[in-house]
N, C-alpha and C positions, 0 to 999 in steps of 0.2 A: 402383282405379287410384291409385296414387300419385304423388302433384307436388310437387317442394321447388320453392321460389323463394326466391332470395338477392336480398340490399338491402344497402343502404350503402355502397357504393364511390363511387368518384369521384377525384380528382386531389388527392394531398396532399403538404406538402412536407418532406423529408427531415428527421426527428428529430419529424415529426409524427406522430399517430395516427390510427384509423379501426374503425370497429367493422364487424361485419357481421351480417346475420343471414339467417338461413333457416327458411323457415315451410314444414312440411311438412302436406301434408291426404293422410292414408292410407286414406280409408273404414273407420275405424276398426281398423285394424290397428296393432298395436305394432309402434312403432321401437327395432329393435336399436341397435348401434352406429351411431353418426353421426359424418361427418370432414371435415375441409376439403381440397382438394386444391387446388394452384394448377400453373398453366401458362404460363411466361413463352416470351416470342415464340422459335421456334427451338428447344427446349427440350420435354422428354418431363415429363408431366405429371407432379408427386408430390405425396406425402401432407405435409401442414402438421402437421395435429395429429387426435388422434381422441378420443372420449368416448362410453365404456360409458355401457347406459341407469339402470348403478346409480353414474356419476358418477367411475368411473377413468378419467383420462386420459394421454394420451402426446402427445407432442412430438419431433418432430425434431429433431437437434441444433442447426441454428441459429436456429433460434425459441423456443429455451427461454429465459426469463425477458423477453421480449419481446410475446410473444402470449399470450393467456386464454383457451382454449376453456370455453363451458359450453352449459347447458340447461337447458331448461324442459320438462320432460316432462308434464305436466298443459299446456301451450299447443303441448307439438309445433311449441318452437322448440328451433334453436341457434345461438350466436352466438361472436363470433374479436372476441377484443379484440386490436387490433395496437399496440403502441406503439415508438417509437421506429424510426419506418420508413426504410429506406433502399431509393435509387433499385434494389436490388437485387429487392426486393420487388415489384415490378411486376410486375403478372402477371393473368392470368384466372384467380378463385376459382372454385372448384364447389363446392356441397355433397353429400355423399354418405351415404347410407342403407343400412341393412339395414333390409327390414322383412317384419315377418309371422313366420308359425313357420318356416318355410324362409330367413330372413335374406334375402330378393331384394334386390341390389343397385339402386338406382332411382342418378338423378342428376340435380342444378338445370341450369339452362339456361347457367349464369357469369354472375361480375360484373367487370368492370374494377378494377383498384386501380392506378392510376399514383402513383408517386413521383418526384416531380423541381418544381426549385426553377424 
């Protein structure tokens, strides 16, 4: 069975930052690709940024040079460095997985990020 759990959110204000992370326990199974996704109110879910488990990453266009996705794949974490946040950014983070030889997509529970002053 596989379980990601995301941390680090909370209330921060505008030009501030916030990290996140997510701890995956797979029963031993390799994690493929890992991604953030976020979900602000009203609003269909999408991709923030993603990272292959050999450390290529992508970014959506407006999170580029703003957010730092990485990993740690000997602790089967990954973490969203955000910086310079604006109240746009608000939203429900998820983490997302592939994992196993069949890439099964698993998903975190979300975490809150509010921005506003």
């Amino acid at each position: 069975q596989v379980q990601l759990v995301e941390s680090g959110g909370g209330l921060v204000q505008p030009g501030g930052s916030v990290k996140l992370s997510c701890a995956a326990s797979t029963s031993g199974l390799i994690i493929n690709t890992m991604a953030w996704y976020r979900q602000a109110p009203g609003k269909q879910r999408e991709l923030v940024a993603s990272i292959t488990r050999s450390g290529s990453t992508y970014y959506e266009n407006s999170m580029k040079g703003r957010f730092t996705i990485s990993r740690d794949n000997a602790k089967n974490m990954m973490y969203l460095q955000m910086n310079s946040l604006e109240p746009e950014d608000t939203a429900v983070y998820y983490c997302n997985a592939r994992v196993g030889p069949w890439s099964r997509e698993s998903w975190g529970q979300g975490i809150q990020v509010t921005v506003s002053s």
